[in-house]
GUVONU-659553 format. One record per residue (C-alpha): x, y, z; residue in three letters. Coordinates in steps of 0.05 Angstrom, whole numbers, plus 32768, in hexadecimal, padded with zeros to 4 digits. Layout:
BEGIN
XYZala/...
This chain:
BEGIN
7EB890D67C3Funk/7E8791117C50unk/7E7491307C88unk/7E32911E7CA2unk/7DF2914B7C87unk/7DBC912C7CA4unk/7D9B912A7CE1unk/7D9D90E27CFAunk/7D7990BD7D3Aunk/7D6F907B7D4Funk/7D5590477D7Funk/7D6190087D99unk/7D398FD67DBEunk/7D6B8FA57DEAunk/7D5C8F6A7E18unk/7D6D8F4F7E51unk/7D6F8F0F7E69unk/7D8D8EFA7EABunk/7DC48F2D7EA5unk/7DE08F677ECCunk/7DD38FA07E9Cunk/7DF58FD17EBBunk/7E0F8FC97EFDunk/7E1F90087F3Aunk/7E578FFD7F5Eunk/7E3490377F8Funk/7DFD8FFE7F9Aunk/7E1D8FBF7FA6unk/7E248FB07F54unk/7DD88FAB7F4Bunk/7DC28FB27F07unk/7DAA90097F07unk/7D5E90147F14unk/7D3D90567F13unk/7D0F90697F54unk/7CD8904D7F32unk/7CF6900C7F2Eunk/7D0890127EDEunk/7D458FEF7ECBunk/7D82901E7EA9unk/7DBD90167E8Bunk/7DEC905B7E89unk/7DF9907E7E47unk/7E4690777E65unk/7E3B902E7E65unk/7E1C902F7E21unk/7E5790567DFBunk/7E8990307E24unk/7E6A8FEB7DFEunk/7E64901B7DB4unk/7EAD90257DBEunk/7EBC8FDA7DC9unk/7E978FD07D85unk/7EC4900A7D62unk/7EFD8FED7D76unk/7EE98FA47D55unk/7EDB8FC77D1Funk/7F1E8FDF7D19unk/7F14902C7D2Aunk/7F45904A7D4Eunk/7F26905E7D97unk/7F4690987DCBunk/7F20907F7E0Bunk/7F3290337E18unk/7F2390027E4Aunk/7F5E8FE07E6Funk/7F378FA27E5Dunk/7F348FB47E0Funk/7F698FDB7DFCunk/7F8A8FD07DC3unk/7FD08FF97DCBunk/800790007DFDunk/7FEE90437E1Dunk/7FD890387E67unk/7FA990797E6Funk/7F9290B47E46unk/7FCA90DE7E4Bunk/7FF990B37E2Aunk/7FC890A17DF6unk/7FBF90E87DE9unk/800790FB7DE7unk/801590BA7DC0unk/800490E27D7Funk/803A91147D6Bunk/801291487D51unk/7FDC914E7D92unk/801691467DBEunk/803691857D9Bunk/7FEF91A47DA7unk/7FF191927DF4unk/803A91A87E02unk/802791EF7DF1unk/7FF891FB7E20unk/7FD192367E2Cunk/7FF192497DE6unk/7FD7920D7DC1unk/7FAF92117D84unk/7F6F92027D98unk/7F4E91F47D53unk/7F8C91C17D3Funk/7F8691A37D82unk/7F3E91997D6Dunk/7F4791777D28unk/7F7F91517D40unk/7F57912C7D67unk/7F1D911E7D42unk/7F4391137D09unk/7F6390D07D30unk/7F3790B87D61unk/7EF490A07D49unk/7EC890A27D93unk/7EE690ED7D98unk/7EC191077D59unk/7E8690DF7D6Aunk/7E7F90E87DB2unk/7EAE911D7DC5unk/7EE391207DFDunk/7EFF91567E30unk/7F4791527E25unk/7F6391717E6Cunk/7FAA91537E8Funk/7FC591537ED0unk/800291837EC1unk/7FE3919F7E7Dunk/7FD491E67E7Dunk/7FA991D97E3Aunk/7F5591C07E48unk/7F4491AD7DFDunk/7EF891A07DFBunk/7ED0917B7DC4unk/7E85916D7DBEunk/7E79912F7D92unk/7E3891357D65unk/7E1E90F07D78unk/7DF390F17DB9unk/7DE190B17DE0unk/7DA590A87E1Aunk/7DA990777E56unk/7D8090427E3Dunk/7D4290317E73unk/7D168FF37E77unk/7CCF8FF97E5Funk/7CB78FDB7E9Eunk/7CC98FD37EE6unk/7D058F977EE9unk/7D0C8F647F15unk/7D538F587F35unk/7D698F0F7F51unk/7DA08F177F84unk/7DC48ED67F92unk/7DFD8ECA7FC1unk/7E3F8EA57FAAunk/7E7A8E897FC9unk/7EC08E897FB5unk/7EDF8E467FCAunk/7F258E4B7FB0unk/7F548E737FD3unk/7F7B8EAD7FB2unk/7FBC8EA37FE9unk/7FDC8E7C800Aunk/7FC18E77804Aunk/80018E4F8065unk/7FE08E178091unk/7F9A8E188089unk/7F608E24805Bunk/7F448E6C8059unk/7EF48E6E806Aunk/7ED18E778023unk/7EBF8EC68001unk/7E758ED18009unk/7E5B8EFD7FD6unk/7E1D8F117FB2unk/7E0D8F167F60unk/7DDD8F397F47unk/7DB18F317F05unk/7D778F497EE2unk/7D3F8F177ECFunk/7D248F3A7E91unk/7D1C8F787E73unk/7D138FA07E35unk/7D398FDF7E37unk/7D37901F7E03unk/7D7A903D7DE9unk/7D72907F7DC4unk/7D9B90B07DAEunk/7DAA90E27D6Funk/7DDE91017D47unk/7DE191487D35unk/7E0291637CEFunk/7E1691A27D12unk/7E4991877D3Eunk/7E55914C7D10unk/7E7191827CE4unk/7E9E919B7D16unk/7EC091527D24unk/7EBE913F7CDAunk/7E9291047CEEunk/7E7A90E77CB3unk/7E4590BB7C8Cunk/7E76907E7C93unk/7E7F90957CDFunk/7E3190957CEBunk/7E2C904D7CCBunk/7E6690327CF4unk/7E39904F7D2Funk/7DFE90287D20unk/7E198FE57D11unk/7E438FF77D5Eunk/7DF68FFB7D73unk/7DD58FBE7D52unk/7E0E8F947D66unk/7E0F8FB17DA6unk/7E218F767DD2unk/7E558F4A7DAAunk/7E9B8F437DCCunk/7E708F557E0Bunk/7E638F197E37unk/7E778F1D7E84unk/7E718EF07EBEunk/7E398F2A7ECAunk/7E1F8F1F7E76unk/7E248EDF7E65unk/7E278EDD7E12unk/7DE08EE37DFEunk/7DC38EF87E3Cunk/7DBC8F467E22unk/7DAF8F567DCEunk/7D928F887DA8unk/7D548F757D8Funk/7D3F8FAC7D51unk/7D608FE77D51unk/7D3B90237D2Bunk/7D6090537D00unk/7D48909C7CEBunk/7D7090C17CB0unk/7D48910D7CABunk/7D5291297C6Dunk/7D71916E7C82unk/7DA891867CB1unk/7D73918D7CEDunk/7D47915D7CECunk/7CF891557CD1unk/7CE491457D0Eunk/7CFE91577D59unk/7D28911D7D7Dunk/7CF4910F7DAFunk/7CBA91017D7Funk/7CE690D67D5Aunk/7CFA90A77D8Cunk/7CB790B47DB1unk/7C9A90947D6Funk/7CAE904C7D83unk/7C8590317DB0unk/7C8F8FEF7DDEunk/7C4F8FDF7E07unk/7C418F9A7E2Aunk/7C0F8F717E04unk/7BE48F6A7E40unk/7BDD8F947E7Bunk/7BCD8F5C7EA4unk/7C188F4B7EA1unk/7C388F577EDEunk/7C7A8F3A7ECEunk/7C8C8F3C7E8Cunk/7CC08EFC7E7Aunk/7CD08F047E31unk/7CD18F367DFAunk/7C828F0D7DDEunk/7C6A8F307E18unk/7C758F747DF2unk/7C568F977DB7unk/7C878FC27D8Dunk/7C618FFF7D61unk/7C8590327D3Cunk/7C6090757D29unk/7C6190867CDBunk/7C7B90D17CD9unk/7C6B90EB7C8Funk/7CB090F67C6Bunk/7CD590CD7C9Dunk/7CE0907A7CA0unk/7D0990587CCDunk/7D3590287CB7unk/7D2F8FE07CE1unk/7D688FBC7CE5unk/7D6F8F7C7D18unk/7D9D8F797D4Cunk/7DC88F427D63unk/
């Protein structure tokens, strides 16, 4: 395996349909919308769902869901001290070896050389940072969503109420009609050779990408209610890249067919270009 030597980007053109995309708990659990009224879905929320993929895949991940996780350790700490050679690292302190610390690591958990991770304890002396070479966006609708609100009951009981039925849970759900959102994000060789993330690693990252949503349905995602439509794939053909980030992904464009749409119901309501840059061809791969 060798580390990675070119510049890489990519981007990724999801639907949804009748979904919560991303909900905030700071907003009653409705699906994220910019000011503007654009729908978005967190670059948090985005590498918590790459991880999920990883971990089909086999690849050992450090940061876990409780809902996913795939070992016996119940929070980061014991995760982290579950391998002998970081927990030697931590137990040294302000004394540790910074640079083993490091390769540790990124030597054992995949998301850490891709994304990075701030390894800091309650009742560790040692703060062991790592920046992760591959750099994801929050993903944003191309136009303003639409958001359905309905109100549901819960009709069975969760105690007993010892003599009488308990008056039924209102509550409300939340979902998005449609909407076509952009994912972008990059990977840069310079940190990728710090992590030792590799070729393999970057090709692990974009079938986590086109595959984006299997193993994800929720009462709030029903299975097939959010996919990844085409997902675009730049590989420069130096360390730095031919062309900056932002004219790369700037290159594909998604415009409604008609400006007399007001609404816009499926993804036939869009046109999809991609910008020829001399030297430079994305690969198209479709999603699932």
């Amino acid at each position: 395996m060798s580390v990675l030597s070119n510049k890489m980007d990519f981007v990724a053109i999801i639907t949804v349909n009748n979904a919560n995309s991303n909900g905030d708990p700071l907003n009653g659990n409705m699906p994220r919308t910019t000011y503007d009224g654009h729908g978005e879905i967190s670059d948090v929320c985005i590498k918590r769902k790459i991880r999920n993929r990883l971990m089909d895949m086999g690849e050992n991940i450090f940061v876990q869901s409780d809902d996913k996780k795939v070992d016996e350790y119940n929070s980061l700490k014991n995760r982290a001290e579950g391998n002998t050679n970081f927990k030697e690292v931590l137990s040294k302190g302000k004394k540790a070896d910074i640079d083993l610390g490091h390769k540790v690591a990124c030597e054992e958990w995949m998301d850490v050389r891709s994304f990075g991770q701030v390894f800091a304890f309650k009742g560790s002396e040692l703060s062991l940072g790592v920046r992760g070479p591959v750099s994801v966006h929050p993903a944003f609708s191309v136009s303003p969503i639409d958001i359905t609100s309905i109100q549901i009951t819960k009709s069975v009981n969760s105690e007993d109420t010892k003599g009488g039925k308990a008056s039924d849970t209102m509550g409300m759900k939340h979902r998005v009609d449609f909407g076509v959102y952009l994912l972008k994000g990059s990977i840069n060789v310079q940190l990728a050779e710090k992590t030792g993330f590799t070729d393999e690693d970057a090709e692990k990252i974009k079938e986590a990408v086109r595959t984006l949503f299997v193993n994800d349905a929720s009462a709030a995602r029903p299975d097939g209610s959010m996919a990844v439509e085409k997902l675009y794939w730049w590989k420069h053909n130096n360390k730095i890249g031919q062309y900056s980030t932002k004219k790369v992904h700037d290159s594909v464009k998604v415009e409604l067919i008609n400006e007399d749409i007001i609404v816009p119901k499926s993804m036939e309501d869009y046109r999809i270009s991609v910008e020829e840059m001399e030297g430079l061809k994305a690969e198209v791969y479709e999603g699932i």
